[in-house]
C-alpha positions as CSV (number, residue, x, y, z in Angstrom):
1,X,-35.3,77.2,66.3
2,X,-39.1,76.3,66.6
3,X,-39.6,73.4,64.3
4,X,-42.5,75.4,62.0
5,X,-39.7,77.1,60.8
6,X,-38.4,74.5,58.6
7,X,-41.7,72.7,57.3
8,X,-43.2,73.6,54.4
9,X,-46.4,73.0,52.6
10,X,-46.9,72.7,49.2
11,X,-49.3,71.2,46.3
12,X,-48.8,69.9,43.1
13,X,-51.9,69.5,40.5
14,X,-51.6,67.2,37.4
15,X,-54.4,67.0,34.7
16,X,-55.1,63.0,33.5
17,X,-58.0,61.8,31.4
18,X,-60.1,58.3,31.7
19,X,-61.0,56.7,28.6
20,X,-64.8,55.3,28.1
21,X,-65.4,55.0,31.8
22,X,-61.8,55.4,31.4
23,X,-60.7,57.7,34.2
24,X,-57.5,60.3,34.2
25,X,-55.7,61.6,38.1
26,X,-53.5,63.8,38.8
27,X,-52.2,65.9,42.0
28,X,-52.3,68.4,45.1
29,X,-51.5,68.3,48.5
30,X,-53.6,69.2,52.2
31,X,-53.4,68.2,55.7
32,X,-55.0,66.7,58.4
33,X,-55.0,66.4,61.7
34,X,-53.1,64.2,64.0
35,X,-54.9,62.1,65.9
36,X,-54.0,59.8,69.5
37,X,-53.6,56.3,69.0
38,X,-57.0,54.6,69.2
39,X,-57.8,51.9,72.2
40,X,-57.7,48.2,71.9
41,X,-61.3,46.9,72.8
42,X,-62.3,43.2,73.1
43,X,-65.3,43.5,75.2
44,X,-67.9,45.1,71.6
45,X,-71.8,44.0,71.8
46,X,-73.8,44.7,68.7
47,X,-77.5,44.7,69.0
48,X,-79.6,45.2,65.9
49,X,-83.3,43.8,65.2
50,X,-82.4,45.0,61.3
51,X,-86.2,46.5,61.3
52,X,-89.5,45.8,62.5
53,X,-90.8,43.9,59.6
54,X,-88.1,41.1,60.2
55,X,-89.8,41.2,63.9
56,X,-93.9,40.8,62.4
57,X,-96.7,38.8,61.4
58,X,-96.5,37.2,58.2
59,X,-99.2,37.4,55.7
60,X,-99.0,33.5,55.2
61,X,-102.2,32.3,57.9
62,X,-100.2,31.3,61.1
63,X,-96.6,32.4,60.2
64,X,-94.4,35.0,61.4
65,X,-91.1,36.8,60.6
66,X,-88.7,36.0,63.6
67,X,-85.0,36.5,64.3
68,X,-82.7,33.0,65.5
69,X,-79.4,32.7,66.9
70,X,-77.1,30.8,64.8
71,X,-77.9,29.2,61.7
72,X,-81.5,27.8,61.2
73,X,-80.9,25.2,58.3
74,X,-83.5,23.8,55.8
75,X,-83.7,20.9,53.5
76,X,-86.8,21.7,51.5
77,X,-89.1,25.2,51.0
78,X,-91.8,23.6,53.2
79,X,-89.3,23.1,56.1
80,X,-90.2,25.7,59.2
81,X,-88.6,27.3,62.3
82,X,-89.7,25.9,65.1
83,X,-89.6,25.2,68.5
84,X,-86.8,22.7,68.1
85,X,-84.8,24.1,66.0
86,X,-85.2,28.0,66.6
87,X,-82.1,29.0,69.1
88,X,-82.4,31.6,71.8
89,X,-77.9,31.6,72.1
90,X,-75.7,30.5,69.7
91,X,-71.7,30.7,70.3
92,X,-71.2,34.6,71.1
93,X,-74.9,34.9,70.0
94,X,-78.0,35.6,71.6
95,X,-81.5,36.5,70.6
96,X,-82.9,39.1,73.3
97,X,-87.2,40.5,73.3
98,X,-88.5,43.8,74.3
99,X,-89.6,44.1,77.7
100,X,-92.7,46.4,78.9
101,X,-90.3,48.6,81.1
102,X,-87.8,49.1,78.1
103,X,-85.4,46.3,79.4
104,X,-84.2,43.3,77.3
105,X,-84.9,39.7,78.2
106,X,-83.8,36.6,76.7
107,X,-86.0,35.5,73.8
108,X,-88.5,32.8,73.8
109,X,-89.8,30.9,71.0
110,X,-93.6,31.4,72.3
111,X,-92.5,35.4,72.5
112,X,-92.0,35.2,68.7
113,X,-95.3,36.2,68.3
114,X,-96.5,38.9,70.8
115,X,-95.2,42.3,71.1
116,X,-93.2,43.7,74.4
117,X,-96.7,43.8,76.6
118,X,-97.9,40.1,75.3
119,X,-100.2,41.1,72.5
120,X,-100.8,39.0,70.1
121,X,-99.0,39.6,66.8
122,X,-101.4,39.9,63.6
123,X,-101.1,41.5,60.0
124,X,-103.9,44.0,61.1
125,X,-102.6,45.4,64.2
126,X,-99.4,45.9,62.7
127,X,-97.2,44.9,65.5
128,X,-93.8,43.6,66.2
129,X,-92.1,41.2,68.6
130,X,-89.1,43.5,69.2
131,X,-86.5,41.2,69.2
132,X,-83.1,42.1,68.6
133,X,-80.2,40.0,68.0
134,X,-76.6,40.4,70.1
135,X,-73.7,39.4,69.4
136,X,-71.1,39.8,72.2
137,X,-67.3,39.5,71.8
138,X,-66.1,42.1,69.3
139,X,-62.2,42.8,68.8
140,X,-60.6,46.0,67.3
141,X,-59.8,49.8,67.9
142,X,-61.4,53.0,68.8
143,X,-60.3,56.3,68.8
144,X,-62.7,58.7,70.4
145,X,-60.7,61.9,70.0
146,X,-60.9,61.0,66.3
147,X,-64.1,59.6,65.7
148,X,-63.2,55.8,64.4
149,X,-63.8,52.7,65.3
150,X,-63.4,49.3,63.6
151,X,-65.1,46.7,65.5
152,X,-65.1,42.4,64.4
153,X,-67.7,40.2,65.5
154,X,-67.8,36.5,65.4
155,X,-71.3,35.1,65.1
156,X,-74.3,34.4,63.6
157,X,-77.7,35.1,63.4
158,X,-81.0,33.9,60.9
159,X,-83.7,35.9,59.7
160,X,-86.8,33.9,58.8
161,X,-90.1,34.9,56.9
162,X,-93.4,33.6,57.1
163,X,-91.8,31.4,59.9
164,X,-88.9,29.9,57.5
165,X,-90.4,29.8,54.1
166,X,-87.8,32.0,52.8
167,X,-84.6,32.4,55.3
168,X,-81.3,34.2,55.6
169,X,-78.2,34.8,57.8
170,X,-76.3,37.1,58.5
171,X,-72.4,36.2,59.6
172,X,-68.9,38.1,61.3
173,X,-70.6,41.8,60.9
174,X,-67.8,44.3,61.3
175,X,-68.3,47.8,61.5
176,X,-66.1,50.5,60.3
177,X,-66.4,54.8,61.2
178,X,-64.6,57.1,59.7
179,X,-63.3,60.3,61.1
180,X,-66.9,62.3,59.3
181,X,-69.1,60.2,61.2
182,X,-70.2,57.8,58.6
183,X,-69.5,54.2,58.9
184,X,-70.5,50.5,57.5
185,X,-71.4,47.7,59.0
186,X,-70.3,44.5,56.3
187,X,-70.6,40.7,56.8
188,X,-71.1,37.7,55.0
189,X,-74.7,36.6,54.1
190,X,-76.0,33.5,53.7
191,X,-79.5,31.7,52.9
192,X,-81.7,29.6,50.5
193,X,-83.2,31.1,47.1
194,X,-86.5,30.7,46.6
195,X,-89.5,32.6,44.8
196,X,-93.1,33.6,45.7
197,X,-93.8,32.8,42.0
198,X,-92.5,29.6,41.9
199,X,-93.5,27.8,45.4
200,X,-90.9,24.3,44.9
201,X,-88.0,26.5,44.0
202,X,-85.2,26.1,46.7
203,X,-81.6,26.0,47.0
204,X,-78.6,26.9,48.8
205,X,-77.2,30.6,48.0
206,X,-73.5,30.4,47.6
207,X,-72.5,32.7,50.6
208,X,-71.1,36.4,49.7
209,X,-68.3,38.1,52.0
210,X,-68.3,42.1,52.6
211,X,-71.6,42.6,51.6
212,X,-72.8,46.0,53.3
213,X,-75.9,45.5,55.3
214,X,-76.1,49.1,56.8
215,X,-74.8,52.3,56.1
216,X,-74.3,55.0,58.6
217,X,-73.9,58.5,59.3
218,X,-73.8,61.2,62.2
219,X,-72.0,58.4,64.9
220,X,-71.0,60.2,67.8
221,X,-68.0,57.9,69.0
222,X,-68.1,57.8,72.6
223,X,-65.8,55.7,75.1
224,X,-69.0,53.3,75.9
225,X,-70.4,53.0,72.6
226,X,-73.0,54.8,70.2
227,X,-76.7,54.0,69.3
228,X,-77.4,54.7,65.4
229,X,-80.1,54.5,63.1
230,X,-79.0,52.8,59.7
231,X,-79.7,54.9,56.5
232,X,-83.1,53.5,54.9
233,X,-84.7,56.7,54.5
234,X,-84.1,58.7,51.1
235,X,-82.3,55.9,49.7
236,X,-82.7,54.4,46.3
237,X,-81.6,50.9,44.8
238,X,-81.7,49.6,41.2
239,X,-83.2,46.8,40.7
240,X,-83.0,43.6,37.9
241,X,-86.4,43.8,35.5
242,X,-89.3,41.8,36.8
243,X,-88.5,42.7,40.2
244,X,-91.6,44.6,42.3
245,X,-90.6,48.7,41.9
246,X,-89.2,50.5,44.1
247,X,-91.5,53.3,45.7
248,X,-89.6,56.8,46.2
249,X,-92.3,58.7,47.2
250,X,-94.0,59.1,51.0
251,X,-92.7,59.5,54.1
252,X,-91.3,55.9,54.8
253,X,-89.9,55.6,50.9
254,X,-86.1,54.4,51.2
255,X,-84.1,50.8,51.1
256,X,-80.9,48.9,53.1
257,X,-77.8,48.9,51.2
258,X,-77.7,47.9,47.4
259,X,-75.9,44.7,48.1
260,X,-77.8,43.7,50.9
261,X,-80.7,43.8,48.8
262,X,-78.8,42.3,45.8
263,X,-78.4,39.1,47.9
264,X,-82.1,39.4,49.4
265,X,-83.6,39.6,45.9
266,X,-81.9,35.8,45.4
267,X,-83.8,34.9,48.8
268,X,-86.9,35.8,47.3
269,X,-87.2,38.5,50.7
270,X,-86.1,41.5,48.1
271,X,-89.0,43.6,48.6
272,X,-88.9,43.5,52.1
273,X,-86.4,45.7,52.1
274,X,-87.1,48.3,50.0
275,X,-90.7,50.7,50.2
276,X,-92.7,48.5,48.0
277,X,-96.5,50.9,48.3
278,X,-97.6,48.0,50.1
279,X,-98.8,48.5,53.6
280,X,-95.6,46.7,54.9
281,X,-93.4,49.7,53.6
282,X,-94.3,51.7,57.7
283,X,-92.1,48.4,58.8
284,X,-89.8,48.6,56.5
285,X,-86.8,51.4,57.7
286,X,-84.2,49.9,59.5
287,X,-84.3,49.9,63.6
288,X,-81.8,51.7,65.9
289,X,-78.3,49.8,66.0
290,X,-76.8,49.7,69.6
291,X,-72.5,49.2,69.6
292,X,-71.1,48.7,73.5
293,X,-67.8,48.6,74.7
294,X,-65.2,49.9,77.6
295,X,-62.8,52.8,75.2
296,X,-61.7,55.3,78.5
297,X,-58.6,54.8,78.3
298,X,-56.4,54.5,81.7
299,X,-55.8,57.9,83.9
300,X,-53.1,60.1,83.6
301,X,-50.5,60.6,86.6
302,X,-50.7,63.9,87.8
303,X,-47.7,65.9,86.3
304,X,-46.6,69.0,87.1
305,X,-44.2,71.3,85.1
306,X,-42.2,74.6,86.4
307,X,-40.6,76.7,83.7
308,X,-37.2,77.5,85.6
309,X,-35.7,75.2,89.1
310,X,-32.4,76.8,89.5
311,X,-31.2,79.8,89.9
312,X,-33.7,82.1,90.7
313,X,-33.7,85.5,91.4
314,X,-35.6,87.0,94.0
315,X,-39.2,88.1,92.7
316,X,-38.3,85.9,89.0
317,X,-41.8,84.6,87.7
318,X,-42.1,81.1,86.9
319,X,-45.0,79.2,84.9
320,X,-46.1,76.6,86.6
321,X,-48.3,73.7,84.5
322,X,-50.2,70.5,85.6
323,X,-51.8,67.8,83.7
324,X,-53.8,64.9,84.3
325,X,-55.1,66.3,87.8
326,X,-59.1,64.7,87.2
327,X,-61.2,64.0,89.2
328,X,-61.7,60.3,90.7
329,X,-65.4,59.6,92.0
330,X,-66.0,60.4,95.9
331,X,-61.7,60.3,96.4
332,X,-61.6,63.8,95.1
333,X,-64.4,65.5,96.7
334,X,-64.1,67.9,99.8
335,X,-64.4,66.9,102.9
336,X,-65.1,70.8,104.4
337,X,-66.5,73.9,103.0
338,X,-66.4,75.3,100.6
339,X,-66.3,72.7,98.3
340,X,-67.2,69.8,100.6
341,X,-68.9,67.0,98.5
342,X,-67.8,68.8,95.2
343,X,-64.5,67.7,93.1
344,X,-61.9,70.1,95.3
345,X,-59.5,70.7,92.2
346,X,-55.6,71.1,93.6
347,X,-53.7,73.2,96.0
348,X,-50.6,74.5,93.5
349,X,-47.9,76.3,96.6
350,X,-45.0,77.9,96.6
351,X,-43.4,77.5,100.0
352,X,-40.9,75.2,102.2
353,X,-41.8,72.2,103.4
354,X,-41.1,69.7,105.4
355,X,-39.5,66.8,104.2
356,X,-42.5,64.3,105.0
357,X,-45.3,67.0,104.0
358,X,-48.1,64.8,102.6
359,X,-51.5,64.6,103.9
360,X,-51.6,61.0,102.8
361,X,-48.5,61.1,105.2
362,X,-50.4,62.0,108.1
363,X,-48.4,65.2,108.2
364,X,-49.5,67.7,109.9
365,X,-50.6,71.4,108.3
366,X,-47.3,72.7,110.4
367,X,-45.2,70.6,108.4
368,X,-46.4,72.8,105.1
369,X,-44.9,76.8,105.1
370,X,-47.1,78.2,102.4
371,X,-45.6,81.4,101.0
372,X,-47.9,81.9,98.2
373,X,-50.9,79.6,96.6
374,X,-52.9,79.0,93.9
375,X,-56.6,76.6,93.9
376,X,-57.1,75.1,90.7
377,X,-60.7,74.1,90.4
378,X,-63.3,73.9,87.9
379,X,-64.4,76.9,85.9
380,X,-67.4,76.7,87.5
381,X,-66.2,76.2,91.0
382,X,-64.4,79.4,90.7
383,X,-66.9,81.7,92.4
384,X,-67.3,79.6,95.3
385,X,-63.8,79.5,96.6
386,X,-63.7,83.4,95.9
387,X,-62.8,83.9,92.4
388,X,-59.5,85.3,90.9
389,X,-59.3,87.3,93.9
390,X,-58.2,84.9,96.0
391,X,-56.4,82.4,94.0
392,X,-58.6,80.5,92.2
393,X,-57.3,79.1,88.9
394,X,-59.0,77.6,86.3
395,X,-58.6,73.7,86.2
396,X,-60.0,72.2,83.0
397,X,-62.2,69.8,82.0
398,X,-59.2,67.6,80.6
399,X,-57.2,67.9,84.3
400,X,-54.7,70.5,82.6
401,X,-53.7,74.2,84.1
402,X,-51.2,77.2,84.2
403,X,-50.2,79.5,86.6
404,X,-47.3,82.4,86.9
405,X,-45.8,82.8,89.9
406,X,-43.5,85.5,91.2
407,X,-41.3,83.8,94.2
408,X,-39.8,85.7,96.4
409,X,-38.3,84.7,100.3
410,X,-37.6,86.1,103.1
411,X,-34.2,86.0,105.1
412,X,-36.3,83.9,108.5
413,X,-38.0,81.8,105.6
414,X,-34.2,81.3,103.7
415,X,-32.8,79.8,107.0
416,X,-36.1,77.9,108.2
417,X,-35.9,73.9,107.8
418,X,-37.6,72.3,104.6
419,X,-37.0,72.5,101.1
420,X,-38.2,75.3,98.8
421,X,-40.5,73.9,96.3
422,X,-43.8,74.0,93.7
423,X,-45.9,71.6,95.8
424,X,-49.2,70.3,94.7
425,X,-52.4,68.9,96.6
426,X,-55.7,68.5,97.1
427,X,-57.5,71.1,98.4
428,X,-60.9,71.2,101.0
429,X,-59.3,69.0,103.0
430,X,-59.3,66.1,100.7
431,X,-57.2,63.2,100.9
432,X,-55.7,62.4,98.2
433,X,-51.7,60.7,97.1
434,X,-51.7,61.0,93.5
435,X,-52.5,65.0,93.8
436,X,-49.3,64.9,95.9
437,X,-46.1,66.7,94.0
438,X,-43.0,68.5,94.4
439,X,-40.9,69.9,92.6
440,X,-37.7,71.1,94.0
441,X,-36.2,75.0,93.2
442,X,-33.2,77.0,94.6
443,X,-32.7,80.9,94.3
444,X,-29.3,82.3,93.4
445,X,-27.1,83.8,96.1
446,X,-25.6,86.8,95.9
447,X,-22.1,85.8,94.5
448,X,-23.4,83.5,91.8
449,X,-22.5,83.7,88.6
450,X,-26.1,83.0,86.4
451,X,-25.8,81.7,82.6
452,X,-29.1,79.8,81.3
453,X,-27.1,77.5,78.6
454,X,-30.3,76.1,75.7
455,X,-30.0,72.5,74.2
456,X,-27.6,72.3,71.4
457,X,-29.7,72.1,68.2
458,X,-28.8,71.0,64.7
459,X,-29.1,73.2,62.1
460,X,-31.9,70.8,59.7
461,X,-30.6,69.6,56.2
462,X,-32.3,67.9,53.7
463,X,-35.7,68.0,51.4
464,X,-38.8,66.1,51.0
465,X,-40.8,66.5,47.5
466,X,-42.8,63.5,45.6
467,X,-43.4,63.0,41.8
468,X,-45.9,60.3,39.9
469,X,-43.2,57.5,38.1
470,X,-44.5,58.3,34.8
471,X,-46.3,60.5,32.4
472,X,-49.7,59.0,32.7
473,X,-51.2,59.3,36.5
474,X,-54.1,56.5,35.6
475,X,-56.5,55.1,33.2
476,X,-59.4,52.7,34.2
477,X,-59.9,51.7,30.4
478,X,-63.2,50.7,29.5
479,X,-66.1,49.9,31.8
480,X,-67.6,46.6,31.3
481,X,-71.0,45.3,31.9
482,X,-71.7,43.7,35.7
483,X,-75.3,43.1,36.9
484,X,-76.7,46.6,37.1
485,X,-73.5,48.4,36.9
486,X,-70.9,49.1,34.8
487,X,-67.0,48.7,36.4
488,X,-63.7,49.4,35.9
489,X,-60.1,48.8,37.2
490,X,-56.9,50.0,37.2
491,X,-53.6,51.2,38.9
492,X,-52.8,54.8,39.9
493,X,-49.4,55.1,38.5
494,X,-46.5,54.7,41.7
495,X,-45.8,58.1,43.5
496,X,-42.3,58.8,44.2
497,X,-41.8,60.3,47.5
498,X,-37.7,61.3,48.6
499,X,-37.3,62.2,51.9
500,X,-34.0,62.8,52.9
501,X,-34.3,65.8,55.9
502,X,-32.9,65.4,58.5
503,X,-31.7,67.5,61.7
504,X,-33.7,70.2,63.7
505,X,-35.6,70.0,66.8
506,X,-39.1,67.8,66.1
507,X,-39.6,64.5,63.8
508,X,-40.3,64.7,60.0
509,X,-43.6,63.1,59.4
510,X,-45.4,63.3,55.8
511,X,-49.0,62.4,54.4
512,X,-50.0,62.1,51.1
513,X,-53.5,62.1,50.0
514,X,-55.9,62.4,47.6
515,X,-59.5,63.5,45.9
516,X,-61.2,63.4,42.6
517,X,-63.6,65.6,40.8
518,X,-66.6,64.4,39.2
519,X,-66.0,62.6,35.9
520,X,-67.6,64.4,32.9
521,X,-67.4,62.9,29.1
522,X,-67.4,65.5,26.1
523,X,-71.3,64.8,25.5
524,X,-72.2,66.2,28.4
525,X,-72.4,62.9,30.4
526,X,-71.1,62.8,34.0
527,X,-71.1,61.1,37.4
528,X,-70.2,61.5,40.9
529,X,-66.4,61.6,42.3
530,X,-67.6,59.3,45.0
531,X,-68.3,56.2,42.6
532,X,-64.4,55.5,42.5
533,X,-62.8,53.7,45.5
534,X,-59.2,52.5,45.9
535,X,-56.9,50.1,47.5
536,X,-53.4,51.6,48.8
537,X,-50.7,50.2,48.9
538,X,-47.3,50.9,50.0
539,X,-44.3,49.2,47.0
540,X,-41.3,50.0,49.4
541,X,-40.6,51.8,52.0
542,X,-39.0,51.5,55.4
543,X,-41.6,50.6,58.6
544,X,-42.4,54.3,59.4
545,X,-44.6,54.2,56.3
546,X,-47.9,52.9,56.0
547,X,-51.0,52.8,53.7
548,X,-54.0,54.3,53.5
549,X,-57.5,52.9,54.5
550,X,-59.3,51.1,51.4
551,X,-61.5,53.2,50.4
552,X,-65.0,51.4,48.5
553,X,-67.1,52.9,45.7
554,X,-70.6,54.7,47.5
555,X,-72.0,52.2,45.3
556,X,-70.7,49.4,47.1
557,X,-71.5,51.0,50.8
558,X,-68.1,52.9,50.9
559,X,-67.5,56.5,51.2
560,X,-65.4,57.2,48.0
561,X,-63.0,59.4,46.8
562,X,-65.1,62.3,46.2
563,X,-63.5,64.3,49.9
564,X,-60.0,63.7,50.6
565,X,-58.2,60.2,51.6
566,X,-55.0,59.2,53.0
567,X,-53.1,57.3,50.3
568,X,-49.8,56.9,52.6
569,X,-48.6,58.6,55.6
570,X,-44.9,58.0,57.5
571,X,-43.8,59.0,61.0
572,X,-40.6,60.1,60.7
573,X,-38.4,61.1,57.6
574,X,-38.4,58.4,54.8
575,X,-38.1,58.0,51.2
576,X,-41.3,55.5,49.9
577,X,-43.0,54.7,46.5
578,X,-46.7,54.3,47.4
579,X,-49.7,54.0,44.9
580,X,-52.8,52.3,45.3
581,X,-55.6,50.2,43.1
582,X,-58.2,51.5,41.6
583,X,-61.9,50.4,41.4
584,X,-64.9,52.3,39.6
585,X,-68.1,51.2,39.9
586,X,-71.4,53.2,38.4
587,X,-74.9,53.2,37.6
588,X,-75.9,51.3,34.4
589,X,-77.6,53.7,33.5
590,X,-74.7,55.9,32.7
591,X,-74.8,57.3,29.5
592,X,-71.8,55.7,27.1
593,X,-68.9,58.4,26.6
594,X,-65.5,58.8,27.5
595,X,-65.5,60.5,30.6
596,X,-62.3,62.2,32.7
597,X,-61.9,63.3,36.2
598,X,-59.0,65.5,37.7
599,X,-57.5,63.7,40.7
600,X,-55.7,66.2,43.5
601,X,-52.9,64.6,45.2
602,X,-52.3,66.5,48.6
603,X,-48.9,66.2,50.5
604,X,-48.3,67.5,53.9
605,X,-44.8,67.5,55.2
């Protein structure tokens, strides 16, 4: 029985209501797709020069804005960054400047103030060092064929204005990208407050963990790494009264991350990171971000796969499949026409060879009785070697193909020496062991008796369903007052999952997931979906089960709830209770009300 005959996909929608910011969930279920296992990288550089206003001169006679490695301390506002205690490396951290030819070279502290062809930095040319700072080191996963990564830095690295009259650090960045392309990059931030209006102010800024200093969207998650522009552009912050206004309007209006700016607005650098109208705001969007790393995972063995082995009738057509047959730098290119210096695909043969056949061998072409023969090559290889006409094959890009074959002997080929066979090697005279298969077959005589006998398959016997343990899915109560926002909390009530199936032919997995709608409060009021975030969490289960990711408020650099989220997923059958904490955070600015939202709870079995 093929195993889509006994899965089943189903939904389930509740209706809930939120209560004065007070938010109400409920259910459906939809599916996603499976994914390999992402790579284990420990080899991550992260290069970012945060934007070219942290690389300028200052407007302060003789001071510049500069980039450190490590931690440039400060006992007093009139304390600098200078030669002597600026850093160039510090631990897995190194400051590197803009070359003329494009390259990167260590940093100097003289460099600080010229540009990449020595030029002197001032506030009328408009300049900037280009500096960047590196961190090398970084530990985590990435999974190319689905798009994520999350990468953990260890290191540090100071940005200074006016040459250290107002400073701030930047500590363990770790980036996160989802499976859309978007992505944060979080660490902890550290400095000194002080104020332009009040020139003795100065004091040590308690640090602050997670805070997002980029958002990102459209990475391209390659097995070497991604270069990505940071969001700036577009984007809005609100801002605490007195501050300087933000300017929305021109073609370099934007701002970094609300809490990066939060904490900069305590460092007295606020404004230099939101478009201001002053002639600083060209400066201001942030520079390219560069991620490194080594993610190709380790080559396939060439496998190959023959639909039927035994007991073969004469003319019977088999299917014949290969995989991981890819190409391997100059090892796999011809050596003769007509594919000489080109990858030369694979020979796929029916015939009877000897038992030492291999080129790698040093066996001759006599030792290798072709009876019929196949060249898998490259789609665009095909031509070349004669097209379909003469047995090319299409080899993909991903080393995979699939051939029929009709085999038939002859009585003088039936009592020659060798062993009948699907062999497999490299063709245009190539060289080349790991091409190098076989795959025995026999043919049935005349007085056999043929019965093809399929694996013994059990009949599959259980259910799966899920149901919320209670009448209320959620309420976030009422919002309460926190700097410019208003939040609230709560705790999706536990989902019930039972999952007792069992039997058939392929493993029972299950995914549960889940959206909301935007909230909406009788008045007319509203606000986006994407404002609520949540925390999985699994309550018992067996291993097979885990949680979601956590999934942040947009307003606090995350992605939200407002597209669908994995809440808990298992790989094989297993009953669970799962649910997940809930965090809403939104504008202050929302209008008071009592606002619900419909959340869709989405199971895939």
């Amino acid at each position: 029985m093929d195993s889509s005959t006994h899965r089943h996909r189903f939904a389930r929608v509740t209706a809930a209501s939120l209560a004065a910011a007070a938010l109400a969930l409920g259910g459906a279920l939809v599916a996603a797709p499976a994914h390999a296992v992402g790579t284990t990288i420990d080899d991550a550089v992260f290069r970012w020069g945060l934007n070219a206003e942290a690389n300028a001169a200052a407007f302060a006679p003789g001071t510049v804005n500069l980039l450190s490695a490590g931690i440039v301390t400060a006992d007093s506002s009139a304390d600098r960054v200078t030669a002597s205690n600026w850093k160039q490396s510090d631990g897995n951290t190194r400051i590197l400047k803009l070359q003329a030819d494009g390259s990167y070279a260590a940093a100097t502290f003289a460099g600080l103030r010229t540009d990449a062809n020595g030029t002197t930095l001032t506030t009328g040319n408009g300049l900037n060092s280009g500096h960047i700072a590196e961190i090398a080191g970084g530990t985590g996963t990435v999974d190319v064929d689905a798009g994520t990564a999350e990468i953990q830095w260890t290191g540090s690295f100071t940005s200074a204005f006016y040459s250290g009259m107002t400073r701030s650090w930047i500590t363990d960045p770790k980036l996160t990208i989802a499976s859309d392309g978007t992505g944060t990059v979080t660490a902890t931030l550290g400095g000194y407050g002080t104020s332009m209006d009040d020139p003795d102010k100065f004091e040590a800024l308690t640090p602050v963990a997670n805070v997002v200093i980029a958002t990102l969207t459209g990475v391209d998650v390659t097995p070497t790494g991604f270069t990505v522009t940071p969001d700036y552009l577009g984007r809005t912050v609100t801002l605490p009264a007195g501050s300087v206004a933000q300017v929305t309007t021109g073609s370099t209006a934007g701002a970094f991350p609300q809490s990066f700016v939060d904490f900069q607005i305590a460092t007295g650098q606020g404004s230099y990171w939101y478009s201001s109208g002053g002639s600083a705001d060209a400066r201001k969007p942030a520079s390219a971000l560069s991620i490194a790393y080594t993610a190709t995972p380790a080559a396939s063995t060439p496998t190959v796969t023959v639909s039927k082995t035994t007991g073969i009738a004469q003319g019977e057509t088999v299917t014949v499949t290969g995989s991981g047959f890819l190409p391997s730098g100059t090892a796999t290119d011809g050596v003769r026409p007509p594919l000489a210096g080109q990858f030369s695909g694979t020979y796929v043969v029916f015939g009877k060879f000897a038992d030492t056949w291999q080129p790698s061998a040093g066996a001759a072409s006599s030792a290798r009785s072709v009876i019929a023969q196949k060249w898998a090559v490259p789609a665009a290889s095909m031509a070349t070697i004669g097209g379909a006409g003469s047995g090319a094959i299409e080899l993909t890009a991903d080393g995979t193909f699939s051939v029929d074959l009709a085999l038939t002997t002859t009585e003088a080929q039936n009592l020659a020496a060798g062993r009948f066979g699907i062999y497999t090697y490299a063709g245009s005279g190539t060289v080349y062991a790991p091409f190098e298969t076989f795959t025995p077959i026999s043919f049935a005589s005349s007085s056999d008796v043929i019965v093809e006998v399929p694996a013994w398959v059990d009949a599959p016997t259980g259910s799966f369903g899920w149901a919320f343990d209670g009448s209320s899915p959620a309420s976030l109560g009422t919002a309460v007052q926190d700097g410019a926002n208003f939040t609230a909390s709560g705790t999706l009530t536990n989902i019930v999952v039972t999952d007792t199936r069992a039997g058939g032919t392929a493993p029972y997995t299950w995914s549960i997931s889940g959206h909301v709608g935007d909230f909406a409060s009788p008045a007319d009021g509203s606000f986006a979906s994407d404002l609520l975030g949540w925390k999985p969490k699994v309550v018992t289960a067996g291993q097979s089960v885990t949680a979601g990711a956590e999934i942040a408020s947009t307003r606090l650099g995350g992605t939200g709830l407002g597209t669908s989220r994995v809440l808990a997923s298992s790989t094989a059958a297993a009953s669970a209770t799962i649910g997940a904490d809930l965090t809403l955070v939104i504008p202050g600015t929302t209008p008071a009300g009592d606002y619900t939202a419909k959340l869709t709870i989405t199971a895939l079995q």
